[in-house]
C-alpha positions as CSV (number, residue, x, y, z in Angstrom):
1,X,0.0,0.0,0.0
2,X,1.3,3.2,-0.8
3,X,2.0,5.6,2.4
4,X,-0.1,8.3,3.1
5,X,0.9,11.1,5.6
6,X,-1.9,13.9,7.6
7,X,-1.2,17.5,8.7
8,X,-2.6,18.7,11.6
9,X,-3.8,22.5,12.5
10,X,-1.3,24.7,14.3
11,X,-3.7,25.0,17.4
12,X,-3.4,21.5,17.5
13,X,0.7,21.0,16.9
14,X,1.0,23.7,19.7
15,X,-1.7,22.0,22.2
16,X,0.1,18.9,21.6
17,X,3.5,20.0,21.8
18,X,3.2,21.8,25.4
19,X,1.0,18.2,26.6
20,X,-2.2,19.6,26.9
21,X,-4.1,17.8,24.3
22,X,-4.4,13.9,23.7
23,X,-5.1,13.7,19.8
24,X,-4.7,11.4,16.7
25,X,-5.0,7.4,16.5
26,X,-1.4,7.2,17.8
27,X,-2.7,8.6,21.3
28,X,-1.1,10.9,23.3
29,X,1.6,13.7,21.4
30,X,2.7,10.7,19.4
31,X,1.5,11.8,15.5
32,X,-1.3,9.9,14.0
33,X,-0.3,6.3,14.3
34,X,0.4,2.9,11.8
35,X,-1.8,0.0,12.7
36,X,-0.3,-3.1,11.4
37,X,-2.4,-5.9,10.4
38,X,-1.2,-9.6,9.4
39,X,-4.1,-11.8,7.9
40,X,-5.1,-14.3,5.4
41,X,-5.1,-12.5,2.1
42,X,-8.6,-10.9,0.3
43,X,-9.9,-10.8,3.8
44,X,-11.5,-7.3,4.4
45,X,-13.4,-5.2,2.3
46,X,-10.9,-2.3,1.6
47,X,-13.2,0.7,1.4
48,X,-13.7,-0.3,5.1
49,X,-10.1,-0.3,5.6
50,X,-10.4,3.5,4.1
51,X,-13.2,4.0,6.2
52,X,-11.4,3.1,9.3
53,X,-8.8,4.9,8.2
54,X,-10.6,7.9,7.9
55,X,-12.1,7.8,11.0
56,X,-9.4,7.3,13.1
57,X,-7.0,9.9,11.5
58,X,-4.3,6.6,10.8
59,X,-2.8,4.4,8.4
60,X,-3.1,0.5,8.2
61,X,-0.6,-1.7,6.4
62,X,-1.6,-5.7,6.1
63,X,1.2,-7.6,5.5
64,X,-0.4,-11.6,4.9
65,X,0.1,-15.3,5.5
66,X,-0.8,-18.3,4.0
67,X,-1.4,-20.6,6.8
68,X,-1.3,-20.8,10.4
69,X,2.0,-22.7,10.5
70,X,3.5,-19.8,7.9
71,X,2.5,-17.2,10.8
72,X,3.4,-19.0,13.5
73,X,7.0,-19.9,12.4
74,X,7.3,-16.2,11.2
75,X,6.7,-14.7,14.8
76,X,8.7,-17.3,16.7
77,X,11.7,-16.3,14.2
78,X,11.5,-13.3,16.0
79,X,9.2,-10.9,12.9
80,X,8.2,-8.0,15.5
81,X,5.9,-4.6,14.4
82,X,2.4,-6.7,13.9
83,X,-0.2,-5.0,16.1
84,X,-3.4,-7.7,14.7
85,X,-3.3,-10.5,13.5
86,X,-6.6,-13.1,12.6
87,X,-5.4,-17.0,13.5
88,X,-7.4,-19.2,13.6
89,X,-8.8,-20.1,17.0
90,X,-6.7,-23.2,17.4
91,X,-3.2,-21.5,16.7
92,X,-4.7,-18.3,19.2
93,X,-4.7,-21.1,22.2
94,X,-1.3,-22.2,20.9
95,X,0.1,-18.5,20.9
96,X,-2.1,-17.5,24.2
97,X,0.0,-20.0,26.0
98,X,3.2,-18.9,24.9
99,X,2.4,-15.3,26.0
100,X,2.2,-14.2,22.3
101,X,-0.5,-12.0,22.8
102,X,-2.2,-9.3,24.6
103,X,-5.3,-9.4,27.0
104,X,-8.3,-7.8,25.7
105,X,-9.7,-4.9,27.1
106,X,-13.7,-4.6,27.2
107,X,-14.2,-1.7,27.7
108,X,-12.4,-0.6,24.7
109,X,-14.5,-3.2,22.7
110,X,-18.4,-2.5,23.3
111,X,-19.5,-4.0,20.0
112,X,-18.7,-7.3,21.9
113,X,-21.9,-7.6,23.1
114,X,-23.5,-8.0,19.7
115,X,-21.1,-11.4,18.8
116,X,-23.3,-14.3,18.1
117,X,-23.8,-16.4,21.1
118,X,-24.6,-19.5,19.6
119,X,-21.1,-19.3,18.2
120,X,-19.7,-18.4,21.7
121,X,-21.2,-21.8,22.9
122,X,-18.3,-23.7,21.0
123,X,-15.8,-21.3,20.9
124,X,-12.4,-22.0,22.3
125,X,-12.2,-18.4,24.1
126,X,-15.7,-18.6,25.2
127,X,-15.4,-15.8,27.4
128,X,-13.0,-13.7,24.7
129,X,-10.3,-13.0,26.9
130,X,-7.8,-12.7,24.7
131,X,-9.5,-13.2,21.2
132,X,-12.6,-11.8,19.4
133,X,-14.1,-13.8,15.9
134,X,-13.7,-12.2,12.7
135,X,-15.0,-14.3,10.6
136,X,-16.3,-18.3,10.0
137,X,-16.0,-20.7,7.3
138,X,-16.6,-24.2,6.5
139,X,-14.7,-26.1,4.9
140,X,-15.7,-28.6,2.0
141,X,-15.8,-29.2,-1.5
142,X,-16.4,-27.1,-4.9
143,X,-16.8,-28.4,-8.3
144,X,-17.7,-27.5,-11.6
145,X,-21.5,-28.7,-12.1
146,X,-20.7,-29.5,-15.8
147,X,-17.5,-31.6,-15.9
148,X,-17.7,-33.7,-12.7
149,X,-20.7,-35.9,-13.6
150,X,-22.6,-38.1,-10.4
151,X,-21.1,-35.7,-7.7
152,X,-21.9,-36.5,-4.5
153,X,-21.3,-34.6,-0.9
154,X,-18.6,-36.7,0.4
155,X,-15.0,-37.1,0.8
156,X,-14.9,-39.9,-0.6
157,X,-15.5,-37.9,-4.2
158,X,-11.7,-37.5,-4.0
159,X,-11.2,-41.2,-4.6
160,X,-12.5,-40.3,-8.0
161,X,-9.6,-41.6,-10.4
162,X,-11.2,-40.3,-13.3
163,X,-10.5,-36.6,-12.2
164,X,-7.2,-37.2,-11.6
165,X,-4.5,-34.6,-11.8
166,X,-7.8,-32.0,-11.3
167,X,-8.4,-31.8,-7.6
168,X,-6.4,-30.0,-5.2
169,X,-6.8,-30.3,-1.4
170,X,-5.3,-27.8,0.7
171,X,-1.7,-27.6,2.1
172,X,-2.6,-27.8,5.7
173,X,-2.6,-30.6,8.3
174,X,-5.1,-30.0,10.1
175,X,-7.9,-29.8,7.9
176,X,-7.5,-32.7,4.9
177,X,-6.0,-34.9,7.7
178,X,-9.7,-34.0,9.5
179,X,-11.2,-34.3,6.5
180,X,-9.9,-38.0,6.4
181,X,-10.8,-38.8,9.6
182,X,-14.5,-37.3,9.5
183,X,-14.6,-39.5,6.1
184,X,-13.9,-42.2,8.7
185,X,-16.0,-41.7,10.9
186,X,-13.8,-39.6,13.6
187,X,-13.1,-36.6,15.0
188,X,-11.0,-34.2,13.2
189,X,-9.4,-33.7,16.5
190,X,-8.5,-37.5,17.1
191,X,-5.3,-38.0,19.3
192,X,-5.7,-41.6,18.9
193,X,-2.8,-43.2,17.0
194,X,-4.5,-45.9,15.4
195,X,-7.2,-43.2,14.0
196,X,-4.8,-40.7,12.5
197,X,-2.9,-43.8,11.0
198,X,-5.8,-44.9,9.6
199,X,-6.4,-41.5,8.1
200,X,-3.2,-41.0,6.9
201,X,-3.4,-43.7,4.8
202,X,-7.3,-42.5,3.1
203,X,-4.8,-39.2,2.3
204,X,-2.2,-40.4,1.1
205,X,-4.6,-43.1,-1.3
206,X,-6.3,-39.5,-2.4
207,X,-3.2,-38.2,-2.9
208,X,-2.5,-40.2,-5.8
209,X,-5.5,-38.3,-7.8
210,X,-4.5,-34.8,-6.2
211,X,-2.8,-31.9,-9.0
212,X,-1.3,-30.9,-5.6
213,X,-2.0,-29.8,-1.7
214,X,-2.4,-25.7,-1.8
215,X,-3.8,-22.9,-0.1
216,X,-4.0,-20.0,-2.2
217,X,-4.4,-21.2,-6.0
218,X,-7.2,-23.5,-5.9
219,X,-10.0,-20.9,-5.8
220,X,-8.8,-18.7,-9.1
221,X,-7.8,-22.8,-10.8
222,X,-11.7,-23.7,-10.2
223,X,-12.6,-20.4,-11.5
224,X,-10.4,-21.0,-14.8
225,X,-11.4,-24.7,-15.3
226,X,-7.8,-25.8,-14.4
227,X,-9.3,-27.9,-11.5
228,X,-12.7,-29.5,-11.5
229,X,-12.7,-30.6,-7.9
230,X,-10.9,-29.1,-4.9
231,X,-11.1,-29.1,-1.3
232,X,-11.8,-25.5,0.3
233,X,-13.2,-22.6,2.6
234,X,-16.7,-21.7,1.6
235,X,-15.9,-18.1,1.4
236,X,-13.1,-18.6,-1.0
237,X,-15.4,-20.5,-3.1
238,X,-18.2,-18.1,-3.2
239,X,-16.3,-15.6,-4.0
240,X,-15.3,-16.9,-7.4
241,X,-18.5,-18.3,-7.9
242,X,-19.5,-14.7,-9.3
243,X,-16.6,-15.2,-11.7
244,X,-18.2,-18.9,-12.8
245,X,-21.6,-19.8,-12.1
246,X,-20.3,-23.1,-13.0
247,X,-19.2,-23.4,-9.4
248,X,-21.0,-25.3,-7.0
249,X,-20.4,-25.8,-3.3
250,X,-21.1,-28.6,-1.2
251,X,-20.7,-29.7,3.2
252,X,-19.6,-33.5,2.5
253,X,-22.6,-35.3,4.5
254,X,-19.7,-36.6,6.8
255,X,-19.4,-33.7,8.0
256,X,-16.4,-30.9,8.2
257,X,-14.1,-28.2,10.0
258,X,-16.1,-25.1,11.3
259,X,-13.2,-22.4,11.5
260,X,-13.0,-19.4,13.0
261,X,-10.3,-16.5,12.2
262,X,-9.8,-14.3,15.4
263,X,-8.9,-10.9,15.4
264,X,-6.0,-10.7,18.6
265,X,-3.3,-8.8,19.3
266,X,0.2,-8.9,19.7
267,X,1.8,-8.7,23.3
268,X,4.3,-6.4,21.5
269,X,1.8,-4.9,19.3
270,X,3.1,-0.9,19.4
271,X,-0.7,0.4,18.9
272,X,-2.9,-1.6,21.4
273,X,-5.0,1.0,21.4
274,X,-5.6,1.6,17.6
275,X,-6.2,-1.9,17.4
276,X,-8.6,-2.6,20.1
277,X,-10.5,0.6,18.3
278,X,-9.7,-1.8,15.2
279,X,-11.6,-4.7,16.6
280,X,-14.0,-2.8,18.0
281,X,-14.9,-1.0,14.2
282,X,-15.1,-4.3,12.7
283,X,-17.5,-5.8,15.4
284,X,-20.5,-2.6,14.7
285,X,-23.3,-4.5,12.9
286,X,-23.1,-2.3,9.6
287,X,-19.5,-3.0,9.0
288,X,-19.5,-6.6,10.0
289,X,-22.6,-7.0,7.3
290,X,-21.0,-5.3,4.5
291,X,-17.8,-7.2,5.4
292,X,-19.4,-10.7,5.4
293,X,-21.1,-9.7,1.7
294,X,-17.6,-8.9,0.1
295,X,-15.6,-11.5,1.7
296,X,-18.6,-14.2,1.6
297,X,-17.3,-15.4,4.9
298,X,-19.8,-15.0,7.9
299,X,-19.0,-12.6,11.0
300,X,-20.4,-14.1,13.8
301,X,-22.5,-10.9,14.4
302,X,-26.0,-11.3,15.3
303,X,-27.0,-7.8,15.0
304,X,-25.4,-8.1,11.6
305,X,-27.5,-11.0,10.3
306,X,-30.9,-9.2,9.6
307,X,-28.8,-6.9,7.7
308,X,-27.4,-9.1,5.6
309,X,-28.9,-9.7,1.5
310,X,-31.1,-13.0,1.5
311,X,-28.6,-14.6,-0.8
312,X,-26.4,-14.7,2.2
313,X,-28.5,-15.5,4.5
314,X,-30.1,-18.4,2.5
315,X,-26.7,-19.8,1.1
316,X,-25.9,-23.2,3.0
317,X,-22.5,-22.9,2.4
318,X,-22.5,-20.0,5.0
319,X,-25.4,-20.5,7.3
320,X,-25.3,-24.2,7.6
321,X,-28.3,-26.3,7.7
322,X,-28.6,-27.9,11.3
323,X,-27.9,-31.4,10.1
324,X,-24.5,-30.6,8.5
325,X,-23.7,-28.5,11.5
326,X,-24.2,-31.4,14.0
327,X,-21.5,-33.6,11.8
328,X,-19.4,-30.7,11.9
329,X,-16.5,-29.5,14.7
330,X,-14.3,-27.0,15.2
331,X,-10.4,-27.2,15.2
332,X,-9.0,-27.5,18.8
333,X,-5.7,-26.9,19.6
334,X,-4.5,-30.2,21.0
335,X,-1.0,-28.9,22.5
336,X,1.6,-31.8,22.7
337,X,-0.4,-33.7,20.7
338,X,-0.2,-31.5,17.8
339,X,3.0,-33.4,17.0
340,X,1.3,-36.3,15.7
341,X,-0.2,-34.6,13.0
342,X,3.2,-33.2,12.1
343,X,4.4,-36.4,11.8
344,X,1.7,-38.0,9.9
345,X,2.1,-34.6,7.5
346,X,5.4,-34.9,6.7
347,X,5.0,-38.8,5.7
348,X,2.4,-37.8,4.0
349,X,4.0,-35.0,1.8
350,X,7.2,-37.7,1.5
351,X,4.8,-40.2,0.2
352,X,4.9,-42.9,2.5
């Protein structure tokens, strides 16, 4: 983004200068401050970001990840100067208990109270402590209604050898090992070594029909036609679906990850308060509306939801239907444990 710099009035220099006034986004005499933001990429509306902007007299810069693991590994290198940053809920209990980030302030953040509770009810930070969510997705599968003939809403579609070299899973461990085990009827949060072998070996089987396991790609190569099956967030999805109407999007009826991106920030986060101001913006029901239509990912806003277009509130793929939602789990972080997936991941990518 290029860098954009604001005057202030002489009355104002001068009050500031001798300590009299408190003014800009910065806070005290410091001049108006630069909130730094590190996120998944496409994930805000950027007239908002102007908005916000505007309103608080700053200047955000998002620098972006593509995975938890990428941003994790990146901060425990020793990267500094991020003030929020949206993991996903999982990798926030990981990073809480390192002392990664900062305790929230509530009375800072009023727009709290319109959060969805329903969402609260399985949340990791039930009580937001030290996270708030941004935004949900589910993850499942999108295909091209015209070239993948007898689909069917299941994993097991990615046994399908006669679309191999055209389905792509995504490059991350936690959610197309889950996917393996919810094809198997377990959780996506199995500890149990028997269970994640098991699954290992219905991904590694898929594997052999995959293009490849990525993140970022898969959404604009089901868009072209390059892929005709992938495994995916919903919001990525339905966001080129307006590119090909060709797209459809499906919950396997096994059921899938519920994921939640959590806006937190960093304990050495130089603006705390810019960025609880930040959290609090995108939390007013307007914002978080217009937000969830751009992004087609949901906020977990109530007071947002009758403000949303019918489309979006109609669309399975975002509000889903209560018997996909009760096959469905969210991520945990499982601590120690977490090293069995690594394991299992890197046999997988080896092959073997």
């Amino acid at each position: 983004m290029k860098m954009r710099t604001f005057g202030r009035s002489a009355l104002g220099a001068f009050l500031a200068a001798a300590g009299l006034l408190a003014a800009g986004c910065g806070g005290g005499a410091k001049a108006p401050g630069i909130l730094h933001v590190y996120t998944w990429s496409d994930y805000v509306k950027p007239e908002l970001i102007a908005r916000f902007e505007a309103e608080n007299n700053c200047k955000v810069v998002i620098d972006t990840f593509d995975s938890n693991e990428a941003m994790y590994a990146k901060l425990k290198a020793g990267a500094t100067g991020y003030d929020v940053i949206t993991p996903t809920s999982y990798m926030v209990s990981l990073m809480q208990s390192q002392g990664m980030l900062l305790p929230l302030d509530h009375s800072r953040l009023p727009n709290l109270s319109r959060v969805d509770p329903d969402y609260l009810a399985i949340a990791i930070d039930k009580t937001m402590a030290y996270s708030v969510p941004y935004m949900l997705t589910n993850t499942g599968i999108a295909y091209l209604k015209s070239k993948v003939k007898d689909f069917e809403p299941t994993w097991a579609m990615f046994n399908r050898s006669d679309l191999r070299g055209r389905m792509v899973m995504l490059n991350d461990m936690r959610e197309t090992i889950g996917a393996a085990l919810k094809f198997l009827g377990y959780s996506l949060n199995s500890t149990n070594p028997e269970e994640l072998s098991a699954a290992k070996n219905v991904v590694l089987a898929w594997k052999e029909n995959l293009a490849k396991f990525e993140n970022e790609q898969y959404k604009t190569g089901i868009a072209s036609g390059e892929f005709l099956l992938v495994h995916g967030y919903s919001g990525d999805i339905l966001q080129v679906q307006a590119e090909n109407e060709d797209i459809a999007f499906a919950m396997p009826r096994e059921g899938g990850a519920i994921s939640c991106d959590d806006l937190v920030i960093a304990k050495t986060a130089q603006e705390p308060d810019l960025a609880h101001a930040y959290i609090n913006f995108f939390h007013d029901p307007a914002v978080a509306a217009e937000n969830t239509e751009f992004i087609q990912y949901l906020c977990p806003n109530k007071d947002s939801y009758p403000l949303l277009k019918a489309e979006i509130t109609g669309n399975p793929g975002i509000f889903l239907t209560p018997e996909i939602k009760a096959h469905c789990e969210i991520l945990a972080d499982l601590g120690e444990k977490n090293a069995l997936y690594v394991k299992i991941w890197d046999e997988i990518k080896a092959g073997k």
